[in-house]
N, CA, C, O and CB atoms as a CASP TS submission, in Angstrom:
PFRMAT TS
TARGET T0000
AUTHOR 0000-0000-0000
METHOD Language model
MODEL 1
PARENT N/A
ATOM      1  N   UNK     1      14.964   5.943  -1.753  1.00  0.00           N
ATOM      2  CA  UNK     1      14.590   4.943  -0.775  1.00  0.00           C
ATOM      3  C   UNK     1      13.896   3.779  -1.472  1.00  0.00           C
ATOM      4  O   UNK     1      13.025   4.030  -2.305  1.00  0.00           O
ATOM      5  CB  UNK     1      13.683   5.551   0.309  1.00  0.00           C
ATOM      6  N   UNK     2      14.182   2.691  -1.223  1.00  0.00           N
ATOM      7  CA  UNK     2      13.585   1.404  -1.253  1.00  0.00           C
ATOM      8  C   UNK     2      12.486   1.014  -0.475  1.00  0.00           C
ATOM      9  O   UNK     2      12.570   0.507   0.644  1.00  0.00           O
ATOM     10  CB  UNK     2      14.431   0.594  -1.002  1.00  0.00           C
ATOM     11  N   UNK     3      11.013   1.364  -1.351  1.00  0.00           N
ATOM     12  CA  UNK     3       9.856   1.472  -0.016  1.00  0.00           C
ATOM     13  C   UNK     3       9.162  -0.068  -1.011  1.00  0.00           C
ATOM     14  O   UNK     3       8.784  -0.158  -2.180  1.00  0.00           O
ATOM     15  CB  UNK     3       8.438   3.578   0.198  1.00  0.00           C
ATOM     16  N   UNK     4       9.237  -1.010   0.025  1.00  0.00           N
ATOM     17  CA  UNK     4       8.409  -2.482  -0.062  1.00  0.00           C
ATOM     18  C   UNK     4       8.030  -2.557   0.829  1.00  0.00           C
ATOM     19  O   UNK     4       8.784  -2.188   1.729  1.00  0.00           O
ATOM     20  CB  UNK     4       8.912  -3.726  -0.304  1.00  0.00           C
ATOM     21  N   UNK     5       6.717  -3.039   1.221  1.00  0.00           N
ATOM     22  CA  UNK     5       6.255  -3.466   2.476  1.00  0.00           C
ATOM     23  C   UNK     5       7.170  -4.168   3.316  1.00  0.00           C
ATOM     24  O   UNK     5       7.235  -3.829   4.498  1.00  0.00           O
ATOM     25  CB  UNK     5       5.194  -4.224   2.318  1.00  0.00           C
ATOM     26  N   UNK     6       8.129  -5.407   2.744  1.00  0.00           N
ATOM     27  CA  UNK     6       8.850  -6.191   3.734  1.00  0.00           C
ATOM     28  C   UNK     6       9.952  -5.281   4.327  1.00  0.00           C
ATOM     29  O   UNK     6      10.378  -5.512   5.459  1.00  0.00           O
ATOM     30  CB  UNK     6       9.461  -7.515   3.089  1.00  0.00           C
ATOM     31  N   UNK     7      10.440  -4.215   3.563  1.00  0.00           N
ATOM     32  CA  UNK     7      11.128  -3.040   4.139  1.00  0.00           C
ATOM     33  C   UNK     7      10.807  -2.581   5.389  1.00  0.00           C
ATOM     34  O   UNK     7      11.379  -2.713   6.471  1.00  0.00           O
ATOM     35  CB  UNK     7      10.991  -2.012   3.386  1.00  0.00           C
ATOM     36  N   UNK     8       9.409  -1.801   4.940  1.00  0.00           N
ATOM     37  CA  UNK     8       8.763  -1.188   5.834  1.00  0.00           C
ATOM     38  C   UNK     8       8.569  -1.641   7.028  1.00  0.00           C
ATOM     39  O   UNK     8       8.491  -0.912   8.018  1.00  0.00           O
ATOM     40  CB  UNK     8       7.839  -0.942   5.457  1.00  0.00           C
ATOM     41  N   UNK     9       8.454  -3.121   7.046  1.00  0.00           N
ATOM     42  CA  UNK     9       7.506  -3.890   8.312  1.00  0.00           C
ATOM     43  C   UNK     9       8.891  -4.362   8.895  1.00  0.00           C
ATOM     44  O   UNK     9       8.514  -4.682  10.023  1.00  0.00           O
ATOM     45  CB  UNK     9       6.132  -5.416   7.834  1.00  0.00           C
ATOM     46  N   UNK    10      10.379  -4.644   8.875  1.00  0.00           N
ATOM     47  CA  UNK    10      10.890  -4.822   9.556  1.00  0.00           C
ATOM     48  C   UNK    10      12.328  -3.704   9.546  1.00  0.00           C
ATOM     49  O   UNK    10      12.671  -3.031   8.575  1.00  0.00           O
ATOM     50  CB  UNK    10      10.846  -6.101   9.465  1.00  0.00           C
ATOM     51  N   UNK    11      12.771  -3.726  10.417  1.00  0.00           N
ATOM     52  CA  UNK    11      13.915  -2.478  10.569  1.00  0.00           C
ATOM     53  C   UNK    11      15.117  -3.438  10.046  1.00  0.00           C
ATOM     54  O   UNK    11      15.850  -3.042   9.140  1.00  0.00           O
ATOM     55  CB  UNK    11      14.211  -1.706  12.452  1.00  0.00           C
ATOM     56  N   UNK    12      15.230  -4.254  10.430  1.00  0.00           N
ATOM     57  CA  UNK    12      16.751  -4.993   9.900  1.00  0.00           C
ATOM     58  C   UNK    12      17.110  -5.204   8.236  1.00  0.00           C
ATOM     59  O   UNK    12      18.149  -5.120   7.581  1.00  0.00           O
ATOM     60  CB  UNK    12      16.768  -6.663  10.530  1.00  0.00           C
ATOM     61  N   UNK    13      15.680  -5.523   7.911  1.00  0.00           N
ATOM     62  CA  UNK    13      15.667  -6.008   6.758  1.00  0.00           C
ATOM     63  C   UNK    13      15.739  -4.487   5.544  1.00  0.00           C
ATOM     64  O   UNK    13      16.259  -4.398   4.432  1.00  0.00           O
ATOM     65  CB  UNK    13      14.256  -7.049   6.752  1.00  0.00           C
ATOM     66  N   UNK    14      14.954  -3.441   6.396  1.00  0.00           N
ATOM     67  CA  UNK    14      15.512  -1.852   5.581  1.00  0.00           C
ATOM     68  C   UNK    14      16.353  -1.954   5.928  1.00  0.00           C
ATOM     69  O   UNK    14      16.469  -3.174   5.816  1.00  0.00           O
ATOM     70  CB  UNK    14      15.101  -0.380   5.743  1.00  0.00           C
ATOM     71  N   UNK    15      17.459  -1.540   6.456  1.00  0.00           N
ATOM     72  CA  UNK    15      18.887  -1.681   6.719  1.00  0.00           C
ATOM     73  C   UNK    15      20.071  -2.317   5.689  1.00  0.00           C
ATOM     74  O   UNK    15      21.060  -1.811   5.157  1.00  0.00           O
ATOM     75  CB  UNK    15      18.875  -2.457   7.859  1.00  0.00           C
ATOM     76  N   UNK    16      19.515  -3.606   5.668  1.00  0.00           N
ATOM     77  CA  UNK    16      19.950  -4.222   4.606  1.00  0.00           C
ATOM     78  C   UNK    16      20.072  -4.338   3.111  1.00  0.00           C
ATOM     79  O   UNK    16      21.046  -4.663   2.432  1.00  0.00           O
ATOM     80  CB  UNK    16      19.666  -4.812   4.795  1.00  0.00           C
ATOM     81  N   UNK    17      18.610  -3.924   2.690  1.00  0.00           N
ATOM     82  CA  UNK    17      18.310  -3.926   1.231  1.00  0.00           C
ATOM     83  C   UNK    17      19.002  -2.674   1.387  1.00  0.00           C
ATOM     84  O   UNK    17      19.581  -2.418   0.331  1.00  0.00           O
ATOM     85  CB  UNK    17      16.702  -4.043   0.537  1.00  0.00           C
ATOM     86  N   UNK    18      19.165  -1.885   2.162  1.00  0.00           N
ATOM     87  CA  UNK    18      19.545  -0.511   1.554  1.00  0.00           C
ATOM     88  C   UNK    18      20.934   0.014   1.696  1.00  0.00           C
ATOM     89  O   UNK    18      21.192   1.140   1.273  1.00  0.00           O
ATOM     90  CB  UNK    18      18.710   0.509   2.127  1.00  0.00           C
ATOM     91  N   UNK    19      21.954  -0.814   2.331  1.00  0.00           N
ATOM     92  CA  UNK    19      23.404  -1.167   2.214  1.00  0.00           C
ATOM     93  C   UNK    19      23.732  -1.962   1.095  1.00  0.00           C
ATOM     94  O   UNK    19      24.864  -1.926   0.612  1.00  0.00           O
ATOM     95  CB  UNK    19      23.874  -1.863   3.357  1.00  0.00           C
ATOM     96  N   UNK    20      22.632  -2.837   0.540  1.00  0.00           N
ATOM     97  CA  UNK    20      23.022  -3.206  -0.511  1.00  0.00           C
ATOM     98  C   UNK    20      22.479  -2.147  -1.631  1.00  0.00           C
ATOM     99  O   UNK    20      23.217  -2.122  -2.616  1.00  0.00           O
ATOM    100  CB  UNK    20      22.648  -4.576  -0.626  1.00  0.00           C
ATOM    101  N   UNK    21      21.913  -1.704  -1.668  1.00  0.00           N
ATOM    102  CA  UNK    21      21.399  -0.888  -2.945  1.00  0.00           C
ATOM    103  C   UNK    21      21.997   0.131  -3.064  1.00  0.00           C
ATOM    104  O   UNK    21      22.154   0.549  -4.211  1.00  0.00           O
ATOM    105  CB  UNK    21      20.081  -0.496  -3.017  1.00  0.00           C
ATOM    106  N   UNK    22      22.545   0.902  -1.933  1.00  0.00           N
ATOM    107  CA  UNK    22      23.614   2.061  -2.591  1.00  0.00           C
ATOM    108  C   UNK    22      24.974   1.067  -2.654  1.00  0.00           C
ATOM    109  O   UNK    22      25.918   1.766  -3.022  1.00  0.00           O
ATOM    110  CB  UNK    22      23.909   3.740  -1.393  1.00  0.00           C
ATOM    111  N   UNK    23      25.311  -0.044  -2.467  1.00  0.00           N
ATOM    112  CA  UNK    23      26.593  -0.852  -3.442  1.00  0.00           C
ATOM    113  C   UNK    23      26.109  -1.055  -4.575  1.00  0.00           C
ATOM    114  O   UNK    23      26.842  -1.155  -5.559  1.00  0.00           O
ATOM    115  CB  UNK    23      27.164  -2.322  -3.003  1.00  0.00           C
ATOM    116  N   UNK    24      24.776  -1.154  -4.649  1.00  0.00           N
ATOM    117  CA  UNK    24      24.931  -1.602  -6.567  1.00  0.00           C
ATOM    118  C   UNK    24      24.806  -0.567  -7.106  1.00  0.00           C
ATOM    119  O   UNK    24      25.198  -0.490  -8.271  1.00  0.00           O
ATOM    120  CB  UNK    24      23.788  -2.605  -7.425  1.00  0.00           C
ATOM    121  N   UNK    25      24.050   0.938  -6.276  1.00  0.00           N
ATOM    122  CA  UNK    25      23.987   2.004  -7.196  1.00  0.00           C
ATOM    123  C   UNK    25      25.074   2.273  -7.549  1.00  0.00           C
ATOM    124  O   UNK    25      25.258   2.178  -8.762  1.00  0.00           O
ATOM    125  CB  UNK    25      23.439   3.058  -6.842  1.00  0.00           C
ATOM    126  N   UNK    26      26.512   2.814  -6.499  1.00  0.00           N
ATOM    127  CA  UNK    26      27.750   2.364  -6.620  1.00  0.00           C
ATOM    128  C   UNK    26      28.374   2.060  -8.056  1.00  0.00           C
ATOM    129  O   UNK    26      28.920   2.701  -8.954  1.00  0.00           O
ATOM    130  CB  UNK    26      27.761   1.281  -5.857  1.00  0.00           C
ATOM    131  N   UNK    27      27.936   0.501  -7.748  1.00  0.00           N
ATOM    132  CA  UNK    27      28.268  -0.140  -8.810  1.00  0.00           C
ATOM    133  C   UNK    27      28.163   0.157 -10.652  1.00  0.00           C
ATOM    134  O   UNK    27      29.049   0.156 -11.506  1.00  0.00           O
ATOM    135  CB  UNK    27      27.642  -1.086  -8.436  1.00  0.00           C
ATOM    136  N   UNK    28      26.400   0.435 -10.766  1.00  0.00           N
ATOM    137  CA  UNK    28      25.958   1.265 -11.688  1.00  0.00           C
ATOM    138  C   UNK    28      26.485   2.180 -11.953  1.00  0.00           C
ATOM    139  O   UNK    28      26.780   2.163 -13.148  1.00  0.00           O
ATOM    140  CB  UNK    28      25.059   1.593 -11.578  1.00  0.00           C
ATOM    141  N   UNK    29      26.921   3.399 -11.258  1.00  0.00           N
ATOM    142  CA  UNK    29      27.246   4.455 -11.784  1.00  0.00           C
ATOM    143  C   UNK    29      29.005   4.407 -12.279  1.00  0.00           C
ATOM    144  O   UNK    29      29.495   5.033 -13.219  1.00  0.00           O
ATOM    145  CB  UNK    29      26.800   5.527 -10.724  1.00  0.00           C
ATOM    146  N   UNK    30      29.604   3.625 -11.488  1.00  0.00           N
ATOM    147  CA  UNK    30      30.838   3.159 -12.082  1.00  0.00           C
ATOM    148  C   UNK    30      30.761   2.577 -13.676  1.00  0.00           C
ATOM    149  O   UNK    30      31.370   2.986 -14.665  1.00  0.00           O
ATOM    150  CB  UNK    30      31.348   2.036 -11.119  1.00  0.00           C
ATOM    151  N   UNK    31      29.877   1.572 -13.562  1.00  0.00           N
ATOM    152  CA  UNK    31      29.892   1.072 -15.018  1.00  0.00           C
ATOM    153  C   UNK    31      29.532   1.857 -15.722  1.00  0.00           C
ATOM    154  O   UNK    31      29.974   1.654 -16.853  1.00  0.00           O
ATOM    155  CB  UNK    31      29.225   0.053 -15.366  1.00  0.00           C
ATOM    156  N   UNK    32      28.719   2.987 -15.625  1.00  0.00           N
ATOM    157  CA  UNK    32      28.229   4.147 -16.302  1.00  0.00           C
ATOM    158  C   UNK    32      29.396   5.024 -17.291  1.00  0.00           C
ATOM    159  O   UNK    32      29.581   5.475 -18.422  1.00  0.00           O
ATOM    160  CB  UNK    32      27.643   5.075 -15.112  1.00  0.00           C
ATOM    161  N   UNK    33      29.955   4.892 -16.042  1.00  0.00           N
ATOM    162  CA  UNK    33      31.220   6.243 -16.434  1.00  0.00           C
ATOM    163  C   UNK    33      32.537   5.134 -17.075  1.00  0.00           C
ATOM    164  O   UNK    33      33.426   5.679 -17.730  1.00  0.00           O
ATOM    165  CB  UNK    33      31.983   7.440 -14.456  1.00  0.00           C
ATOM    166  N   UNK    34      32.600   3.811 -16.885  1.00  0.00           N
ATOM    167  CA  UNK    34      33.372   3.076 -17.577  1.00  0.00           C
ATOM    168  C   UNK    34      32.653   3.055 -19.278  1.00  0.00           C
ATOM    169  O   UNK    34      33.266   3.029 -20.345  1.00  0.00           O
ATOM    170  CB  UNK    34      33.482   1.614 -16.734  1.00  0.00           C
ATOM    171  N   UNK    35      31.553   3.070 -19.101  1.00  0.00           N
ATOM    172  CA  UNK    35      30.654   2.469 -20.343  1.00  0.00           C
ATOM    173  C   UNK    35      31.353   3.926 -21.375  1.00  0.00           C
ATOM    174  O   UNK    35      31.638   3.543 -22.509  1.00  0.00           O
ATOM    175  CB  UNK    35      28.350   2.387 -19.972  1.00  0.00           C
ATOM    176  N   UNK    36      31.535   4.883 -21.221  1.00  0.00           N
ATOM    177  CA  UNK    36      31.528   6.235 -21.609  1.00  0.00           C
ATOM    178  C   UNK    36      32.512   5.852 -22.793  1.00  0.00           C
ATOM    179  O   UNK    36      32.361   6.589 -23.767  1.00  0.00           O
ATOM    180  CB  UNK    36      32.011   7.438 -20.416  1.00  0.00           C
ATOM    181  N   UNK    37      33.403   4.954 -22.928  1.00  0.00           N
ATOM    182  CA  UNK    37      34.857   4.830 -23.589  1.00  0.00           C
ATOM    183  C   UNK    37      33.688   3.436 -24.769  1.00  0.00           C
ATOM    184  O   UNK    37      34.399   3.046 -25.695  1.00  0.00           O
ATOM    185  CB  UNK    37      36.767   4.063 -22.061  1.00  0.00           C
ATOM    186  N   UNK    38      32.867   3.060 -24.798  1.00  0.00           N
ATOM    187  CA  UNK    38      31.868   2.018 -25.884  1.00  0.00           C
ATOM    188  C   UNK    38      31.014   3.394 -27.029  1.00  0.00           C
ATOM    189  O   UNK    38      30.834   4.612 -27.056  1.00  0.00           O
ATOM    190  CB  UNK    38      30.196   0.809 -24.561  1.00  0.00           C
ATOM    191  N   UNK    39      30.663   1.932 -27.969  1.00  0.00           N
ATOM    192  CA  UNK    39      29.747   2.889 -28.517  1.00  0.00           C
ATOM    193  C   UNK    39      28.629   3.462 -27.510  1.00  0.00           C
ATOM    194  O   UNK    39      28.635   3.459 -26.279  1.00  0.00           O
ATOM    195  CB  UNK    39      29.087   2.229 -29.691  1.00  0.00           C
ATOM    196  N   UNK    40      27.493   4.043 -28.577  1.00  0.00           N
ATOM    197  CA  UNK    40      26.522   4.162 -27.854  1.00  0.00           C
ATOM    198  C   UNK    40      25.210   3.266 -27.702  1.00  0.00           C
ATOM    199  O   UNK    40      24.269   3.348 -26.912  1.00  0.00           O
ATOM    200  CB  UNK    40      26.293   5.180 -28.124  1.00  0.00           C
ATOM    201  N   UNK    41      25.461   2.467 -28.644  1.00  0.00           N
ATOM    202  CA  UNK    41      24.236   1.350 -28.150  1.00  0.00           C
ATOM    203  C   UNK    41      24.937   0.264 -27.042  1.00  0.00           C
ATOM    204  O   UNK    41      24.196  -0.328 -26.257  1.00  0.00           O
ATOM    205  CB  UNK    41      23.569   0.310 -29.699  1.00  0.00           C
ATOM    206  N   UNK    42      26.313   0.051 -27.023  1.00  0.00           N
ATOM    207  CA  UNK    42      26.657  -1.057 -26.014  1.00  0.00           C
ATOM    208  C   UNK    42      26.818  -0.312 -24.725  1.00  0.00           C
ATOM    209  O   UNK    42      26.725  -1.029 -23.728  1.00  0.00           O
ATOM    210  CB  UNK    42      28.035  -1.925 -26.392  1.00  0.00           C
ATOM    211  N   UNK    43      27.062   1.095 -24.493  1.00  0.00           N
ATOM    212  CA  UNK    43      26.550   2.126 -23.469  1.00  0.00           C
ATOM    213  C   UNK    43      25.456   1.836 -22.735  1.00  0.00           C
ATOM    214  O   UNK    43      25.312   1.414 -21.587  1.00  0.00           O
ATOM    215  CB  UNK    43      26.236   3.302 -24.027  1.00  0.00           C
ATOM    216  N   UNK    44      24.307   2.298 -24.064  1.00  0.00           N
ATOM    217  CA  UNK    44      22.853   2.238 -23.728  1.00  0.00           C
ATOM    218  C   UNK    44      22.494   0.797 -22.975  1.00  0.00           C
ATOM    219  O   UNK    44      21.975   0.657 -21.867  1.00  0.00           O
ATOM    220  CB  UNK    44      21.965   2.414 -25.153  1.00  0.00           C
ATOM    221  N   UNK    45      22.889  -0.141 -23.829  1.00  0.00           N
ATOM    222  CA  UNK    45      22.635  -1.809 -23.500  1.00  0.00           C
ATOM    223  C   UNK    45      23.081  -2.050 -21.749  1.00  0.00           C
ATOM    224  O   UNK    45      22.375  -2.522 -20.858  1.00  0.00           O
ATOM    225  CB  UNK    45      23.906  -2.971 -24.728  1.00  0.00           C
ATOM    226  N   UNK    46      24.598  -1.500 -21.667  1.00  0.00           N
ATOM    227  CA  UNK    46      25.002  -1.928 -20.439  1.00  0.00           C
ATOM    228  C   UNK    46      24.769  -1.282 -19.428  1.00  0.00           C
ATOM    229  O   UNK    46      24.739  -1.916 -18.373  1.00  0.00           O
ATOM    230  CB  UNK    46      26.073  -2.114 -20.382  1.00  0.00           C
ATOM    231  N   UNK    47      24.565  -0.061 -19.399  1.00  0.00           N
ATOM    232  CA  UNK    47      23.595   0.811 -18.609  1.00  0.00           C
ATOM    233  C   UNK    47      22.040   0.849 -17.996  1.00  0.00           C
ATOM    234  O   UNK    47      21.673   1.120 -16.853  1.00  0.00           O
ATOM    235  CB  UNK    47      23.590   1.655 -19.261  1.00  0.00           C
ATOM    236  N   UNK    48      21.175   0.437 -19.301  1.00  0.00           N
ATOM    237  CA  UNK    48      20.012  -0.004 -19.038  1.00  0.00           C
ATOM    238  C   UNK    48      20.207  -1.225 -18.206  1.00  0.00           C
ATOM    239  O   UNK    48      19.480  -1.148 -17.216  1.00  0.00           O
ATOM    240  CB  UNK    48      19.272  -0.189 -20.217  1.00  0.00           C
ATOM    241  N   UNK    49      21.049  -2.542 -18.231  1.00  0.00           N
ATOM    242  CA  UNK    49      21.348  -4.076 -17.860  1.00  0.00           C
ATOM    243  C   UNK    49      21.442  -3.626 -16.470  1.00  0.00           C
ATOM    244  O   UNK    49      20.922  -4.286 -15.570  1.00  0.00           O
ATOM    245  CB  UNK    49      22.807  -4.968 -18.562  1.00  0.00           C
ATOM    246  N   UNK    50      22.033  -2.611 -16.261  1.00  0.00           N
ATOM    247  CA  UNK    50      22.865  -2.407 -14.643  1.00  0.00           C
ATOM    248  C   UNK    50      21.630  -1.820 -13.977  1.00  0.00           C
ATOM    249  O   UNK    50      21.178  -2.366 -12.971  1.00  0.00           O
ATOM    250  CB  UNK    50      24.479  -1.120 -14.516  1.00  0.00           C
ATOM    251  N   UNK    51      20.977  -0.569 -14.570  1.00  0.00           N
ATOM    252  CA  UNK    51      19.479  -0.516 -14.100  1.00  0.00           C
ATOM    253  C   UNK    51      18.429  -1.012 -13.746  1.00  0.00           C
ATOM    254  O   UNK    51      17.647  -0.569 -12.905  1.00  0.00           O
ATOM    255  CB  UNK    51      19.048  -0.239 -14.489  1.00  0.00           C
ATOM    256  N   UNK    52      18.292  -2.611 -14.790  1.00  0.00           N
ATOM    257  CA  UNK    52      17.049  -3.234 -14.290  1.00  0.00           C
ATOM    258  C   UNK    52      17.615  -4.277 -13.228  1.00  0.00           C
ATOM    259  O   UNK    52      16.843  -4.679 -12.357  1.00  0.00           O
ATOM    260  CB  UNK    52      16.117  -3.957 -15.540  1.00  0.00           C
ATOM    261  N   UNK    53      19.126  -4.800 -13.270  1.00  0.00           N
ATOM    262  CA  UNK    53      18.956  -5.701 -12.235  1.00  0.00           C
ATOM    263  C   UNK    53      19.423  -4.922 -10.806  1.00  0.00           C
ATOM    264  O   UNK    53      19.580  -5.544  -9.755  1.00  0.00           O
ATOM    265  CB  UNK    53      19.826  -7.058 -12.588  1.00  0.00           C
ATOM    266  N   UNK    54      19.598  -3.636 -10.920  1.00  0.00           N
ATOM    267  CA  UNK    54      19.729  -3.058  -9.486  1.00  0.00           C
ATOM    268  C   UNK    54      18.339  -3.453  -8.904  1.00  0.00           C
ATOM    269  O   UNK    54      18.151  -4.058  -7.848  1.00  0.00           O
ATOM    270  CB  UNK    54      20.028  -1.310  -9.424  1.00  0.00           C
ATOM    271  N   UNK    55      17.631  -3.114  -9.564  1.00  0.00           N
ATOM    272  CA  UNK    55      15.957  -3.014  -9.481  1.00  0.00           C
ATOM    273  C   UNK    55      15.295  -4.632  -9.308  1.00  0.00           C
ATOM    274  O   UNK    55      14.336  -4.883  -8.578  1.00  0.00           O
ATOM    275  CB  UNK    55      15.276  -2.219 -11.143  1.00  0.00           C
ATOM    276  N   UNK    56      15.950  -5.538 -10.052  1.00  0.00           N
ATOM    277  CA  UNK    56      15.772  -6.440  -9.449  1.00  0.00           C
ATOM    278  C   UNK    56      16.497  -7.487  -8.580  1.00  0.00           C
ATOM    279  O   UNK    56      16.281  -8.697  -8.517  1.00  0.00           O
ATOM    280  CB  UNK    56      15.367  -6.732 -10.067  1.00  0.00           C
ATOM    281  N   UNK    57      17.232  -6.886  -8.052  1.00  0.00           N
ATOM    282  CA  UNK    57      18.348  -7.396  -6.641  1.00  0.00           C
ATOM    283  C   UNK    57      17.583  -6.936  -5.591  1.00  0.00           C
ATOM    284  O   UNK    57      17.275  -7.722  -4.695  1.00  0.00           O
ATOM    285  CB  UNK    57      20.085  -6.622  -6.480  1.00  0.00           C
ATOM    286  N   UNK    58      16.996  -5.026  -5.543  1.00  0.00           N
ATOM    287  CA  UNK    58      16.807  -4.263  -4.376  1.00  0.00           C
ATOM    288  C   UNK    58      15.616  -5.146  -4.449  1.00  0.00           C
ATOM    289  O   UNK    58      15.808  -6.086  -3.678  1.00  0.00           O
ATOM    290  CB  UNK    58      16.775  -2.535  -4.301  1.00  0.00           C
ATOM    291  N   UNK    59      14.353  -5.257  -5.106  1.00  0.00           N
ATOM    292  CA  UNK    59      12.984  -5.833  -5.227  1.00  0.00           C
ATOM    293  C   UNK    59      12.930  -7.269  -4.880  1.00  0.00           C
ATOM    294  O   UNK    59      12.041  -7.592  -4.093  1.00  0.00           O
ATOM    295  CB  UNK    59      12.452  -5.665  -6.612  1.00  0.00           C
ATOM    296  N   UNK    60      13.653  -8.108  -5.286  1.00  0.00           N
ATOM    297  CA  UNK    60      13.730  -9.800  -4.466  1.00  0.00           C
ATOM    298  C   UNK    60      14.399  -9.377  -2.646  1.00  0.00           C
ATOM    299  O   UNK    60      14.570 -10.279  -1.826  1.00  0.00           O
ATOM    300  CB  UNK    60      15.410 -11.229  -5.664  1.00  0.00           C
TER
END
């Protein structure tokens, strides 16, 4: 769960961040399992990349 106050304090707006955040988790874990066929630092690199901006898509 995506717990921010602006979450919390309105129902539409949880709703939202959180239709979008299981699409980017989605998203992440696809690139995850695409990344599998790279080395392992451009793995690591593009994996970690997909992690912090899930985190900062769900958080703005």
């Amino acid at each position: 769960m995506i717990l921010n106050p602006w979450t919390l304090a309105n129902e539409q707006v949880w709703q939202k961040t959180h239709r979008l955040g299981g699409k980017l988790f989605v998203l992440v874990g696809v690139l995850g399992i695409i990344s599998v066929f790279f080395n392992p630092m451009l793995r690591f690199g593009l994996f970690m990349g997909g992690v912090v901006a899930l985190l900062v898509v769900t958080t703005v």
